[in-house]
C-alpha positions in Angstrom: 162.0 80.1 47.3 160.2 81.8 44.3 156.4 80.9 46.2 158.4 82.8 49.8 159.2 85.4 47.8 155.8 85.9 46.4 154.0 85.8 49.4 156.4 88.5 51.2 155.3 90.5 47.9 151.8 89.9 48.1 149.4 93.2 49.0 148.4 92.1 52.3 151.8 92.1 53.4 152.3 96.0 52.4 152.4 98.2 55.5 149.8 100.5 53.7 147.6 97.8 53.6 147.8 96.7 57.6 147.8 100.4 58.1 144.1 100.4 56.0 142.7 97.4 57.2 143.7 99.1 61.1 141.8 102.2 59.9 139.0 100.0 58.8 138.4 98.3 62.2 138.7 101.5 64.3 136.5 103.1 61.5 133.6 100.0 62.8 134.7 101.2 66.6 133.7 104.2 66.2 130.5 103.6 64.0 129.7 101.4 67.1 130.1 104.0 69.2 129.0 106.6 67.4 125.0 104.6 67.3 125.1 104.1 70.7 125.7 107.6 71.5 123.1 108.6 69.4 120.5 106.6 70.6 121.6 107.3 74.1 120.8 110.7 72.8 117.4 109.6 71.9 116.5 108.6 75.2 117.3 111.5 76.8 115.4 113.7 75.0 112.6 111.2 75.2 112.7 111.5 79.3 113.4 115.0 79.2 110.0 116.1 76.4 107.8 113.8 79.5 109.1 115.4 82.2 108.4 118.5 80.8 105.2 117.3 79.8 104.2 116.2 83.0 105.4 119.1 84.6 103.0 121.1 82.3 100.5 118.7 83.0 100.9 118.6 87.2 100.5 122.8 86.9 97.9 122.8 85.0 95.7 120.5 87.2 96.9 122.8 90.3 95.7 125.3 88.6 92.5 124.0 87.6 92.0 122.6 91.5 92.6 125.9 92.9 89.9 127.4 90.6 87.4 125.1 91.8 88.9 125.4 95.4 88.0 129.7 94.9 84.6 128.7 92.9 83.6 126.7 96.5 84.7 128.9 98.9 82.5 131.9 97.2 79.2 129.2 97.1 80.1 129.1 100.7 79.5 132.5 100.9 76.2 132.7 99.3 74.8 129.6 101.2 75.1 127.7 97.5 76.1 124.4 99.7 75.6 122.5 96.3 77.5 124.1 94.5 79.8 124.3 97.3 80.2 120.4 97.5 80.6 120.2 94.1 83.4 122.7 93.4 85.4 121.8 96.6 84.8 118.1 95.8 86.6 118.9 92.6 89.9 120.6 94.2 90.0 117.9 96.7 90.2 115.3 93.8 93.1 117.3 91.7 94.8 119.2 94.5 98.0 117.3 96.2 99.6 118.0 99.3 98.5 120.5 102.1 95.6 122.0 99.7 93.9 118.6 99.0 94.0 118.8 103.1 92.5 122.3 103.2 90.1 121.5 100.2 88.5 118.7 102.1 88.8 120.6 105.6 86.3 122.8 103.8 84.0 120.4 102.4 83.5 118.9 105.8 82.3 122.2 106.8 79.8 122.8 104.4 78.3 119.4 105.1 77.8 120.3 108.7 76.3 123.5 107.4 74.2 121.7 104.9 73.8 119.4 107.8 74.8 115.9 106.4 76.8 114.9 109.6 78.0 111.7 108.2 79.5 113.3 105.2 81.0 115.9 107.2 82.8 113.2 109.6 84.2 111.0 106.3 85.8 114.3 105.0 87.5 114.4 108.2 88.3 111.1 108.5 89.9 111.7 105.0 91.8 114.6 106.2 93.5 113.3 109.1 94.7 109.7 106.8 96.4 112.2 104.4 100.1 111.9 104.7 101.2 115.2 103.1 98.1 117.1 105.1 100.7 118.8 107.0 100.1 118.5 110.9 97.8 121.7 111.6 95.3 120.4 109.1 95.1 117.7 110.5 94.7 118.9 113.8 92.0 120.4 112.9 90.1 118.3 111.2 90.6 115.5 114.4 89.6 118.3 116.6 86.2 118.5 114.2 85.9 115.2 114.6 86.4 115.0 118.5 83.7 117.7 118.7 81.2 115.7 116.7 81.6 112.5 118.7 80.7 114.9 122.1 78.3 116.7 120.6 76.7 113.3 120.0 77.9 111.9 123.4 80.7 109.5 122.2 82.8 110.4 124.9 85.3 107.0 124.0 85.4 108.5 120.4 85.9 112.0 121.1 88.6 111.2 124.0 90.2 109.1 121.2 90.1 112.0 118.3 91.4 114.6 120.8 94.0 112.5 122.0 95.3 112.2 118.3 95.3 115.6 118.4 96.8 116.4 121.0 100.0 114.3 119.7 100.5 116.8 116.9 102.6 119.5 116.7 100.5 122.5 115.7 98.4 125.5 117.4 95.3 123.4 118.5 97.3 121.2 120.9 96.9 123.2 124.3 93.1 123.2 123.1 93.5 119.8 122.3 94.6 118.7 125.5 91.4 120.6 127.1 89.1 118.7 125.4 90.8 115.2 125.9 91.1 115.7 129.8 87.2 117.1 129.7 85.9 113.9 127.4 87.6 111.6 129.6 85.6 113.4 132.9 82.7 113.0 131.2 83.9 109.6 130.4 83.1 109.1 133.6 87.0 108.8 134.4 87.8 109.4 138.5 91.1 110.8 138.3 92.1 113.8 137.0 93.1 113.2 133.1 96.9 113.6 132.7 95.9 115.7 129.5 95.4 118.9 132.2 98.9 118.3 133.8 100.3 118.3 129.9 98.6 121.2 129.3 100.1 123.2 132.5 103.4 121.7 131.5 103.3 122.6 127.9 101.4 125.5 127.6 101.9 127.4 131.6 100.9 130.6 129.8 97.9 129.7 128.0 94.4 131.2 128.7 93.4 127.5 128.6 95.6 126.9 131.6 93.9 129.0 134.0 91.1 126.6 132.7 92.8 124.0 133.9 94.2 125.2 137.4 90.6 126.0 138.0 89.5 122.1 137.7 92.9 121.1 139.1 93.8 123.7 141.8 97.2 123.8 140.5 
């Protein structure tokens, strides 16, 4: 009776001392909680000091490609075609997007004007494989391309460069077109090419259609 007593009595059977010892694990809860938040914290700082810093870094490259990009384009215009291809080979290897496309566009042209036809072709080739180009660019550059392969009397190639061409959305189609139905004539095809009825269909109003009703009498 005396030992019931004396455990009823003991401290750990005080309701102050339940009440600590639930303090004390809510108190570890919370510490718990409390380190996860803060290095949850951590993290997101962590992400957010690279993104800036990429961010930072990303402009600054644009910024240094469009700098070569200016640099090329005024060698251009002296005739410095080694400089030229130097500086625009620069831009096209920091630009992104639609002015890596126009950067390279350009370097194909100083090659032909520095004649180095193969270079000039592989700079177009390049243009016309980047995805983020945008279509016009590339239209143009397959259209350079098209024009090299007649000029050298690939008529298979340049058919096959103008009819890439041609499937793009952009203001070279209608010309485009021309040039397919002409390399396939001088392909040595014996119908009339069904890029001249696209053309009429397309493009009705075009200077390049009365071209085209002249060959077709349409």
């Amino acid at each position: 009776m005396a030992r019931s007593r004396k455990q009823e009595l003991s401290p750990s059977s005080y309701p102050s001392a339940r009440l600590i010892e639930w303090f004390r694990q809510r108190l570890d809860i919370i510490t718990h909680y409390k380190r996860q938040i803060a290095l949850g914290c951590v993290v997101v700082v962590v992400c957010a000091i690279s993104g800036i810093s990429w961010a930072v870094w990303t402009q600054y490259r644009q910024s240094q490609g469009l700098a070569h990009f200016r640099a090329g384009l005024l060698a251009v215009e002296s005739e410095e075609y080694d400089v030229a291809i130097a500086e625009l080979t620069q831009a096209e290897e920091v630009l992104d997007g639609e002015s890596r496309g126009v950067a390279a566009l350009h370097l194909g042209e100083v090659f032909e004007k520095s004649n180095q036809p193969g270079e000039a072709q592989a700079a177009y080739e390049r243009v016309a494989t980047f995805h983020d180009a945008g279509s016009y660019v590339k239209q143009i550059a397959l259209l350079r391309l098209g024009q090299g392969a007649e000029e050298a009397e690939e008529f298979a190639a340049a058919a096959q460069w103008y009819g890439e061409a041609s499937r793009l959305d952009g203001p070279g189609k209608s010309e485009a077109l021309l040039a397919l139905g002409e390399a396939l004539e001088r392909q040595g095809e014996a119908t009339v090419p069904q890029a001249y009825f696209d053309l009429l269909e397309q493009f009705p109003d075009s200077p390049l259609a009365e071209i085209v009703r002249a060959k077709t009498d349409k």
